[in-house]
N, C-alpha and C positions, 0 to 999 in steps of 0.2 A: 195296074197294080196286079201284082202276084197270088196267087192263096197260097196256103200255107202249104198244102203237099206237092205243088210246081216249084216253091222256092228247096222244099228239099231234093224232090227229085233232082231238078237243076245241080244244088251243090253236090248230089250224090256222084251224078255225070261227070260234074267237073273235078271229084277227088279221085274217081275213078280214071280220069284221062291223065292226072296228077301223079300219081303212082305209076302209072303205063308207062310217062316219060321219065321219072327216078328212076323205073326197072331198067327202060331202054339206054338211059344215060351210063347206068354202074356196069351195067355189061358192057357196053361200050371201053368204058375206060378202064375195065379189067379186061377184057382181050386186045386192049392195046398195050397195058402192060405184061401180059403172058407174051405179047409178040416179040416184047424189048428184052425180055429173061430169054426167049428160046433163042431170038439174035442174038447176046450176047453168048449162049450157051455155044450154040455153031462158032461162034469168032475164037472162042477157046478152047475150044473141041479141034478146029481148023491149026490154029498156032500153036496146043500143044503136040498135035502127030506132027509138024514142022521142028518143034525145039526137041522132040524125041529122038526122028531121025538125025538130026544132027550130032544128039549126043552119042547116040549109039555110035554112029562111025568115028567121032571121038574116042567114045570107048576102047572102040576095036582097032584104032591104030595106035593104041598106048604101047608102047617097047617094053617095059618091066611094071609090075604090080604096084610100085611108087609112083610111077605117072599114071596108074590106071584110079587110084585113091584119091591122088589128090587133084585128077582129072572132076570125081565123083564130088566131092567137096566144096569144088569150085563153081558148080553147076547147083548146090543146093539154093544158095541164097538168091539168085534169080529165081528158080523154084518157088520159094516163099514169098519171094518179094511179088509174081503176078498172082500166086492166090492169094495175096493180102487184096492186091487189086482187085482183082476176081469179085470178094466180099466187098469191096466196097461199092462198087459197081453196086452187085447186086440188092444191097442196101440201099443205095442211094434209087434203085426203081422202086424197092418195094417202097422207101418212105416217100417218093415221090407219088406212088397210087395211091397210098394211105391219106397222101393228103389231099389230092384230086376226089378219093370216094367222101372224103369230110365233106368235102367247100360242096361238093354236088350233093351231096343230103341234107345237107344244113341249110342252101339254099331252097331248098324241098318242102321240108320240113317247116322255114321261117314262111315260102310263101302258101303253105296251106293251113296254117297256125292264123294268118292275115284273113282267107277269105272264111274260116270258119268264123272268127271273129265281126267279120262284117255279116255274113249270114245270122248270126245269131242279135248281132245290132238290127240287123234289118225285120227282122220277125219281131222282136222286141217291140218295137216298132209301130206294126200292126196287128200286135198281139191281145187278145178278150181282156178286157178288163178279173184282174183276181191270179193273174197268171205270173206275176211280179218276184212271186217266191220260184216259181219253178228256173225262171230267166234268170235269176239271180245263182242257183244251184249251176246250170248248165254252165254261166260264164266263171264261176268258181271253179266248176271240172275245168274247162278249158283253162285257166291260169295257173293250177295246178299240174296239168299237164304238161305247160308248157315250161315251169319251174321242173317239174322231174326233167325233163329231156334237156335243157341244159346242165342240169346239175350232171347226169348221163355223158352228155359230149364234156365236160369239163375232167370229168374220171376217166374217161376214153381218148382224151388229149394225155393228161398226165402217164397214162399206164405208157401209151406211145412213147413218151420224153426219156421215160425209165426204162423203155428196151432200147430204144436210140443211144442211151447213156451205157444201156451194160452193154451193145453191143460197139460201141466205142472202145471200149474197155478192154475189151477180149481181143478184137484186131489191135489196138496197142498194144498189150502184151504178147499176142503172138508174132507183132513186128519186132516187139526186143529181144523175144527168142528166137527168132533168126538173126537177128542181127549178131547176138552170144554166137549161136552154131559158123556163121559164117566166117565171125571172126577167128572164132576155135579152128577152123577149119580149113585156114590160111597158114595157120603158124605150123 
């Protein structure tokens, strides 16, 4: 059997090595998504000095100022159309990290939430007689806290859904507004 200041040291070690591996993990998968933003960033940085020079010498072999126009024109909505991609792309990494730093904190968070709960069942346990009210406060704090911190991830889900939504929203309208310009830009 344990005493009482070995079973806290004990869980102190053990939340301390808990948080070590949450820190290790979110770093982890946030420079693995900064690595998938600066690749993508190089792959469009790469293809647009390609689609540039092209156009330029398009440009520059236009005959008269009407093929040079509607040389420009006709070059907008591809334009638009890979920075709509662009953003999407980019979207889809960042809500892809957003949701990979969730599931890794959340499983964090639920298994230290577990062993604080059994550390304080277990002291409870072998706890002096008269100590009933205190045990009873502590496991209060701890349901309490565990009630804020979802109610927390629950509002930090939501707030997500509604940038995910306004930023749906803003690339669909700026896909219609290319779509208007490019059509204008035909006729």
């Amino acid at each position: 059997m344990f005493t009482l200041p070995e079973q806290f040291s004990s869980a102190a070690k053990a939340n301390f090595e808990a948080q070590l591996s949450l820190l290790t993990n979110l770093t982890s998968k946030a420079f693995e998504s900064v690595e998938k933003v600066v690749d993508l960033n190089l792959n469009v940085a790469k293809a647009s000095l390609e689609d540039s020079s092209i156009a330029a010498r398009q440009l520059l072999s236009a005959k008269d100022p009407q093929e040079f126009f509607s040389l420009t024109a006709a070059q907008a909505q591809p334009t638009a159309a890979k920075a709509i991609a662009y953003g999407r792309h980019l979207a889809g990494i960042a809500t892809s990290a957003q949701a990979e730093l969730t599931r890794t904190a959340e499983e964090q968070i639920a298994e230290t939430g577990r062993k604080m709960s059994a550390l304080v069942d277990d002291v409870s346990k072998n706890a002096p007689a008269g100590t009933e009210n205190v045990i009873a406060i502590v496991k209060t704090a701890l349901g309490n806290a565990n009630a804020g911190y979802e109610q927390f991830s629950k509002t930090t889900k939501q707030a997500v859904e509604v940038m995910e939504a306004n930023m749906n929203s803003a690339v669909s309208q700026f896909t219609q507004a290319a779509e208007k310009t490019g059509s204008r830009a035909r006729r």
